[in-house]
C-alpha positions as CSV (number, residue, x, y, z in Angstrom):
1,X,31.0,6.3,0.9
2,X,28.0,4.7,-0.4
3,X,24.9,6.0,0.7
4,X,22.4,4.1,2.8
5,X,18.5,5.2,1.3
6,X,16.2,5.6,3.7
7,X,13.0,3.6,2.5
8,X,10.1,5.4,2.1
9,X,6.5,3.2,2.7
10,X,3.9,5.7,1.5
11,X,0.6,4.4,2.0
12,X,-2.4,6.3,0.4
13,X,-5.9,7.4,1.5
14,X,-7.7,9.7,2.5
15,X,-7.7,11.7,6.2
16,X,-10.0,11.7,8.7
17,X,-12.8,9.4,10.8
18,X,-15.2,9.8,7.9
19,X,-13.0,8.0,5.4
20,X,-12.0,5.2,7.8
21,X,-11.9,1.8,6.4
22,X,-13.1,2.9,3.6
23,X,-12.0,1.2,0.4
24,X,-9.5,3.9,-1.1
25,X,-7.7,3.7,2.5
26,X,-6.6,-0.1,2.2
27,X,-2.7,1.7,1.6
28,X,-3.4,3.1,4.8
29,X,-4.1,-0.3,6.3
30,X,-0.9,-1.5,5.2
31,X,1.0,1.0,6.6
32,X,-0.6,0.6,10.0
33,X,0.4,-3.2,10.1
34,X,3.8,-2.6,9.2
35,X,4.4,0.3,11.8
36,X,2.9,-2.3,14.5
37,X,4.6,-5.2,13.6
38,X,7.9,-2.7,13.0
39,X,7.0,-1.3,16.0
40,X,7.2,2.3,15.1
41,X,4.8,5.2,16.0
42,X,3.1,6.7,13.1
43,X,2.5,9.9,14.6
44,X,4.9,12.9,13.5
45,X,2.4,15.2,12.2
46,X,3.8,17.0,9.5
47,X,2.2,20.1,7.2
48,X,1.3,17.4,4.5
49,X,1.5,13.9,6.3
50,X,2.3,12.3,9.1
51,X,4.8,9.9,10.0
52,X,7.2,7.5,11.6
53,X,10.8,6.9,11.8
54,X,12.8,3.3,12.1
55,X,15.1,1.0,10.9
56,X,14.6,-2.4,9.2
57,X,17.2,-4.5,8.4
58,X,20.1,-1.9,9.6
59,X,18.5,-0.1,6.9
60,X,16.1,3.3,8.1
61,X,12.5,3.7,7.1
62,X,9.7,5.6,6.7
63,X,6.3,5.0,7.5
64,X,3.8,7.5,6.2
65,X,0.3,8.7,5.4
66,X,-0.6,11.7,3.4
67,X,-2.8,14.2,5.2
68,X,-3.5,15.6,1.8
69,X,-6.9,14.0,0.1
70,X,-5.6,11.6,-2.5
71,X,-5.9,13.4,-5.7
72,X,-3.3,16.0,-4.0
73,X,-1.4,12.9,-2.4
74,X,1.8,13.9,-4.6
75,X,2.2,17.1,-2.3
76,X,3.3,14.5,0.8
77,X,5.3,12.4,-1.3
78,X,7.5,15.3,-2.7
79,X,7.8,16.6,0.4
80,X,9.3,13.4,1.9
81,X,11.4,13.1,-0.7
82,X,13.1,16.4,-0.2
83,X,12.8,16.2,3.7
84,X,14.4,12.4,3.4
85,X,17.2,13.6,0.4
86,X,15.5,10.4,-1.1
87,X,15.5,9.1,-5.1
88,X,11.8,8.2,-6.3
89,X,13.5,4.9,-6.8
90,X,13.7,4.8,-2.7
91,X,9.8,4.8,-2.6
92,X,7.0,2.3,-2.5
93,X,3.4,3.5,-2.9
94,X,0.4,1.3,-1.4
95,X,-2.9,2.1,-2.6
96,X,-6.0,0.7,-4.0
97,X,-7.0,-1.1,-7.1
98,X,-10.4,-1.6,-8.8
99,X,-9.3,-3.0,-11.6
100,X,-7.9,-6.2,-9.5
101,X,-9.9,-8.4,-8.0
102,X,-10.8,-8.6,-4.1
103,X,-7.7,-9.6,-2.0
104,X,-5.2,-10.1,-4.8
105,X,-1.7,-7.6,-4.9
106,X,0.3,-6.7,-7.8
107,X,4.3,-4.9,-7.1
108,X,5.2,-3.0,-9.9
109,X,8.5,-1.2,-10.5
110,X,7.1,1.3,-12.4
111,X,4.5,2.5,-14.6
112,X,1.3,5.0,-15.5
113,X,-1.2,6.5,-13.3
114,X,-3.7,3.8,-14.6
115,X,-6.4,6.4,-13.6
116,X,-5.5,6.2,-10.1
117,X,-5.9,10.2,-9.0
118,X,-3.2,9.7,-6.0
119,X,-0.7,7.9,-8.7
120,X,-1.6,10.7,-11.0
121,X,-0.6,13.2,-8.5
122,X,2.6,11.6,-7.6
123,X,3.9,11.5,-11.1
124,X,3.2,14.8,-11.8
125,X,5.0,16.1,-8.4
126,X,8.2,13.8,-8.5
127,X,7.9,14.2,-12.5
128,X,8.8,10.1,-13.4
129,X,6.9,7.4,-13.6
130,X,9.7,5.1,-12.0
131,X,8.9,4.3,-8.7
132,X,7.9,1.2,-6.8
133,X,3.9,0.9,-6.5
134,X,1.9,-2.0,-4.5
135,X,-1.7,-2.3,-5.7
136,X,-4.2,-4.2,-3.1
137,X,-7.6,-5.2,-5.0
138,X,-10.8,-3.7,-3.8
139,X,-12.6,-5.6,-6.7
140,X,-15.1,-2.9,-9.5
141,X,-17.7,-1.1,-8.7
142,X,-20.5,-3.1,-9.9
143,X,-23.6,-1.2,-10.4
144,X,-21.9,1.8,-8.6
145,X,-20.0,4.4,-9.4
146,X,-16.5,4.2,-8.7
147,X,-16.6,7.0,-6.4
148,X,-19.3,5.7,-4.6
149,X,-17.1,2.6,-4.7
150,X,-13.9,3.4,-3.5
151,X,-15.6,5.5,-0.7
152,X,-17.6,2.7,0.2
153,X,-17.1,0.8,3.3
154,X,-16.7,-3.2,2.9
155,X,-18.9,-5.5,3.9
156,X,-18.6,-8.2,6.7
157,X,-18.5,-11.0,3.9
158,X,-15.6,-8.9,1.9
159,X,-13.8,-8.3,5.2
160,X,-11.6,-11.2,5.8
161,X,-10.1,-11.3,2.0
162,X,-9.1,-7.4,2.7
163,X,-7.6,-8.5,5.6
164,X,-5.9,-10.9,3.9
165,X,-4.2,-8.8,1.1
166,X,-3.6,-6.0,3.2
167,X,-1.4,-8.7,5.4
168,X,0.3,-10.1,2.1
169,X,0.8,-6.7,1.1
170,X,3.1,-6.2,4.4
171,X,5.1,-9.5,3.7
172,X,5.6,-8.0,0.0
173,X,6.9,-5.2,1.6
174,X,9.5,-6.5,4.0
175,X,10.4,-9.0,0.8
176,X,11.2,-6.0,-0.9
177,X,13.4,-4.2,1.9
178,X,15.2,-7.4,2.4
179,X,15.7,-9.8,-0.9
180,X,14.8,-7.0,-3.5
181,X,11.9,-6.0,-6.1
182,X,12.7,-8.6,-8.9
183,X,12.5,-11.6,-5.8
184,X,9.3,-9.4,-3.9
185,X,7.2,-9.2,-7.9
186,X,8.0,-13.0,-8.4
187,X,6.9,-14.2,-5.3
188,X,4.1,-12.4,-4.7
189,X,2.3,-11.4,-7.6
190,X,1.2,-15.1,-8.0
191,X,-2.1,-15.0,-7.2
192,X,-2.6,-17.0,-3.5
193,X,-3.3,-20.3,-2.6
194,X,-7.0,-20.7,-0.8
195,X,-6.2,-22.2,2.7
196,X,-5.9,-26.2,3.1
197,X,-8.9,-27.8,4.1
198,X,-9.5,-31.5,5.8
199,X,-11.2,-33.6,3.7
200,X,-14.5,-34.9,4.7
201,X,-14.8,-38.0,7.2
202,X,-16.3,-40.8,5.8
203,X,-20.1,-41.3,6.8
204,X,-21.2,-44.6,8.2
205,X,-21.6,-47.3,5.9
């Protein structure tokens, strides 16, 4: 019989109230908002991450966080691969991504660390680079430093983009559990229309 994979949504950050909504925990995000739309319980706390359990589209899932820091984020992903019996193939990674601009996503079937320290650590643990990955933008670091960056909080101005792509990151998700990768990177690594607006009424004459 054919085996049924059990999706597994890894989204990556870091733990704990001091990294909160901080940029490098947009994957994080993601995984929050699919687990409340999904309506599953992220909260099986396990040695390296903690996670939830469902189905989607008679299909079962995985929703999970590392509780590892994200340079050692390939310690909860091996682990829920070996837990799961899944194929790296079965994964999709969300996580951050400087090098894209605020609010735009990009899906990827594959590919290199790109200097990301949680991608790094997942290749090296699950030893192939072939694995589905979900980049949200958090835009460069400016006159920062990318630490500072991606530890950085964003502003009130930034929020509702974030918002945005964290929510079109979630539809790219269920895209790819239902209708595939190929159909998920086609539709939604065009970059987004801006929202509709009414033109202005004519002034008096």
């Amino acid at each position: 019989m054919e085996r049924t994979p059990t999706h597994l949504i890894v989204g990556l950050g870091n733990p704990g109230p001091r990294y909160r909504d901080t940029r490098h925990n947009v994957g994080f995000g993601c995984v929050d908002l699919l687990a409340e739309r999904w309506g599953i319980a992220v909260n099986d706390r396990r040695r390296t991450t903690v996670l939830g359990q469902g189905y989607r589209d008679g299909a079962p899932v995985v929703l999970a966080k590392p509780r590892t820091f994200m340079n050692l984020s390939g310690e909860s992903v091996a682990y829920l691969l070996a837990r799961f019996g899944g194929r790296a193939a079965d994964l999709v990674i969300v996580y951050d991504e400087m090098a894209l601009p605020l609010g735009r996503i990009r899906l990827r079937a594959r590919g290199s660390d790109a200097g990301h320290n949680g991608i790094k650590d997942i290749i090296r643990n699950v030893r192939t680079i072939d694995f589905p990955r979900l980049r949200i933008g958090i835009g460069g670091p400016g006159m920062s430093g990318s630490v500072e960056h991606v530890l950085g909080r964003f502003s009130d101005e930034e929020k509702p983009a974030v918002d945005a792509a964290i929510a079109r990151a979630a539809d790219a998700v269920e895209c790819l559990l239902s209708e595939g990768i190929d159909i998920a990177m086609n539709r939604y690594n065009t970059d987004p229309k801006p929202p509709e607006t009414e033109p202005p009424a004519d002034g008096p004459a």
